[in-house]
C-alpha positions as CSV (number, residue, x, y, z in Angstrom):
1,X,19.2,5.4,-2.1
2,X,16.6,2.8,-3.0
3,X,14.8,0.7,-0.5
4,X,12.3,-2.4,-0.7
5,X,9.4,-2.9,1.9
6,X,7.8,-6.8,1.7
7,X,5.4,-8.0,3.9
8,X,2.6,-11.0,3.4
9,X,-0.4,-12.4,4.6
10,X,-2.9,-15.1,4.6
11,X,-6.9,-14.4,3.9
12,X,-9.2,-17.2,3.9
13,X,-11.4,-16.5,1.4
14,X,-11.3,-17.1,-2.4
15,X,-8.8,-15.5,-5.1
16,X,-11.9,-13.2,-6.1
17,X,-13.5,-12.0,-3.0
18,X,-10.0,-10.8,-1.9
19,X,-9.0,-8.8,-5.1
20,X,-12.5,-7.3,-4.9
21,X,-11.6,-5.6,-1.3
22,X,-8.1,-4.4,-2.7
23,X,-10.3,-2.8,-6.2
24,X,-12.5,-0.5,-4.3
25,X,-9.2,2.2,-3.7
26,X,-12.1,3.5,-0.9
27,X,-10.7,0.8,1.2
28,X,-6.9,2.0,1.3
29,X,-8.4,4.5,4.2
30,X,-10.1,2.0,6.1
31,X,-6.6,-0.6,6.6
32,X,-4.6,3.2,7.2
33,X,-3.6,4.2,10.4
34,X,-6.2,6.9,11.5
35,X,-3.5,9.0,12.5
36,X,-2.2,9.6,8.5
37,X,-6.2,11.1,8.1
38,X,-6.4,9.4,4.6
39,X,-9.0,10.8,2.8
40,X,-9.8,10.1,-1.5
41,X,-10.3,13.1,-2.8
42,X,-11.0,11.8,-6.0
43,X,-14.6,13.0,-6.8
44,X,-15.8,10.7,-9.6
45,X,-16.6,6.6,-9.2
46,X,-12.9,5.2,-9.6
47,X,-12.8,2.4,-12.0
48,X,-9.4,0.6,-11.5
49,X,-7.7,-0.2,-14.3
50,X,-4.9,0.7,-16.2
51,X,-4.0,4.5,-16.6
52,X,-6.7,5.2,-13.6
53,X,-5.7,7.9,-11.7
54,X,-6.4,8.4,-7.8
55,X,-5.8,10.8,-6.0
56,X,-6.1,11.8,-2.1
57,X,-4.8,14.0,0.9
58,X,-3.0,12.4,3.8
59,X,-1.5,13.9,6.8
60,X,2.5,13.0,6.9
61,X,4.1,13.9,10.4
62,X,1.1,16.6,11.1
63,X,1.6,18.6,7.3
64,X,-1.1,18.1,5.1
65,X,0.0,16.3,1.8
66,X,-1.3,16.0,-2.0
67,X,-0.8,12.4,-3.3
68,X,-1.7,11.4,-6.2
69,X,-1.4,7.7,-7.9
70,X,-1.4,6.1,-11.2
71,X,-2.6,2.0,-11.9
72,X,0.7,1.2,-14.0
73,X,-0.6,-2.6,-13.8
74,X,-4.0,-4.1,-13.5
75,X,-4.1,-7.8,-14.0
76,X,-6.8,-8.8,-12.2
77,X,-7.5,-10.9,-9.8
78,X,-3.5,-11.4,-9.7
79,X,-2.0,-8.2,-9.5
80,X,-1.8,-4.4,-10.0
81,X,1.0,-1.9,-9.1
82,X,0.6,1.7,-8.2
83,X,3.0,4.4,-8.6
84,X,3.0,7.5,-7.5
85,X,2.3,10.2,-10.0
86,X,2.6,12.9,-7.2
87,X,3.3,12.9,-3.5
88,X,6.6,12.9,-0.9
89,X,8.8,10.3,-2.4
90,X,11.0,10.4,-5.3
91,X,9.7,7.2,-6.2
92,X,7.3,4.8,-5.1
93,X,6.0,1.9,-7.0
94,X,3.4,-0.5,-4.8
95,X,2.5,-4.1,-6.4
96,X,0.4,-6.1,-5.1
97,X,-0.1,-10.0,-5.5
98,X,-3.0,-12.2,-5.1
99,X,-2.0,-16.1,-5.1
100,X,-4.3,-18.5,-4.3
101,X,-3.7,-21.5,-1.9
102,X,-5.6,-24.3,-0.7
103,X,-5.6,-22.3,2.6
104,X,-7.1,-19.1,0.8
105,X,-5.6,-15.8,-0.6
106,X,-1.8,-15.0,0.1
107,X,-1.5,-11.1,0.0
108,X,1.7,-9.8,-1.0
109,X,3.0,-6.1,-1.0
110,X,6.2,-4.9,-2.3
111,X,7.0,-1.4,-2.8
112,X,10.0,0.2,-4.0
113,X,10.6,3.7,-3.1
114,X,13.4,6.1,-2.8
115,X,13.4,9.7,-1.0
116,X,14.2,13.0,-2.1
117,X,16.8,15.0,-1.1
118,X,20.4,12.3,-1.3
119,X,21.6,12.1,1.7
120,X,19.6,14.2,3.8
121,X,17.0,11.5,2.3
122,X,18.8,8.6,3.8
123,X,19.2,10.3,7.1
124,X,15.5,10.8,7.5
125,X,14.9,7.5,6.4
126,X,17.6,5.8,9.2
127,X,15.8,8.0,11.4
128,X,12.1,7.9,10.9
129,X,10.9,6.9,7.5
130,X,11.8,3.2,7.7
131,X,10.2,2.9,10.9
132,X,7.0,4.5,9.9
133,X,6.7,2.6,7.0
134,X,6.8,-0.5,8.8
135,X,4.5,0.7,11.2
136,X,2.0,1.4,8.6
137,X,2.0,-1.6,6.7
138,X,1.8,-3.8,10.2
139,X,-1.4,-1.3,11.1
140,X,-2.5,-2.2,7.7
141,X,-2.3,-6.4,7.9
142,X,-3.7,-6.3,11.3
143,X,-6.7,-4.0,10.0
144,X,-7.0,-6.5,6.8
145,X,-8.9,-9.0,9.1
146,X,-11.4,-6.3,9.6
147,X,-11.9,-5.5,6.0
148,X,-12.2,-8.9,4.4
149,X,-14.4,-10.2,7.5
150,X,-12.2,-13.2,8.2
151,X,-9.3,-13.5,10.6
152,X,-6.1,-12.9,8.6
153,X,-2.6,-14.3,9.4
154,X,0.7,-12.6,9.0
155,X,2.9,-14.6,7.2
156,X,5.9,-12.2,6.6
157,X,6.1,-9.1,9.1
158,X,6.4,-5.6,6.9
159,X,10.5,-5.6,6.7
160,X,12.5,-3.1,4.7
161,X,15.5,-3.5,2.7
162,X,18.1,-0.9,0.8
163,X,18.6,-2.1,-3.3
């Protein structure tokens, strides 16, 4: 089964100053709960754009995990998506939007995913998954305040939905 995870949020700053926090892939770890122990493993200076390729270690419920991710999209400062090239999920496909406002920069995440596995997938995913996905991209919109400097507002709570 497919799923959908949305969420949204207000930074007031500028169209560019926001899209230049979200470039630096170094800054995933620092809006990551510190119990998922991100880490970039990627040893070289990481240029995002198309076809770049990240890749990093993360600790999913205590087992160490290989994930690796591929810029599908890069249209800066408006969007880029990431998929995952390897990692837990059968898919996983993260854009992210930049619109400007009068009010500053609405940040916009939507990520289509799947788990492996059929129904043994869904069962995990009614019984843990969902939930810590959610839990990880509210960590990640209060930490956002943090990041940019400025005091951020949640405009659409992390909220999952099947496709």
């Amino acid at each position: 089964m497919d799923y959908q995870l949305r969420c949204r949020l207000l930074a007031p700053l500028s169209l560019k100053e926001t899209f230049q926090a979200f470039e630096d892939p170094r800054n995933l770890g620092k809006i990551t709960p510190p119990g998922l122990s991100f880490q970039v493993t990627t040893n070289d200076r990481i240029e995002m754009r198309r076809g770049a390729e990240i890749e990093y270690t993360i600790r999913w419920l205590g087992l160490p995990m290989r994930w690796k991710t591929l810029i599908a999209e890069y249209d800066p400062p408006r969007s880029f998506v990431d998929e995952q090239a390897r990692g837990p999920y059968s898919l996983w496909r993260h854009r992210h939007t930049f619109e400007e406002t009068p009010e500053g920069t609405i940040v916009s995440d939507c990520v289509d995913y799947r788990l492996p596995f059929g129904p043994l997938g869904a069962i995990a995913h009614a019984l843990f998954v969902g939930r810590q996905l959610r839990a990880i991209f509210s960590y990640r919109q209060r930490a956002m305040s943090g990041l940019l400097g400025v005091p951020c507002r949640t405009l659409e709570e992390p909220s999952i939905a099947a496709k």
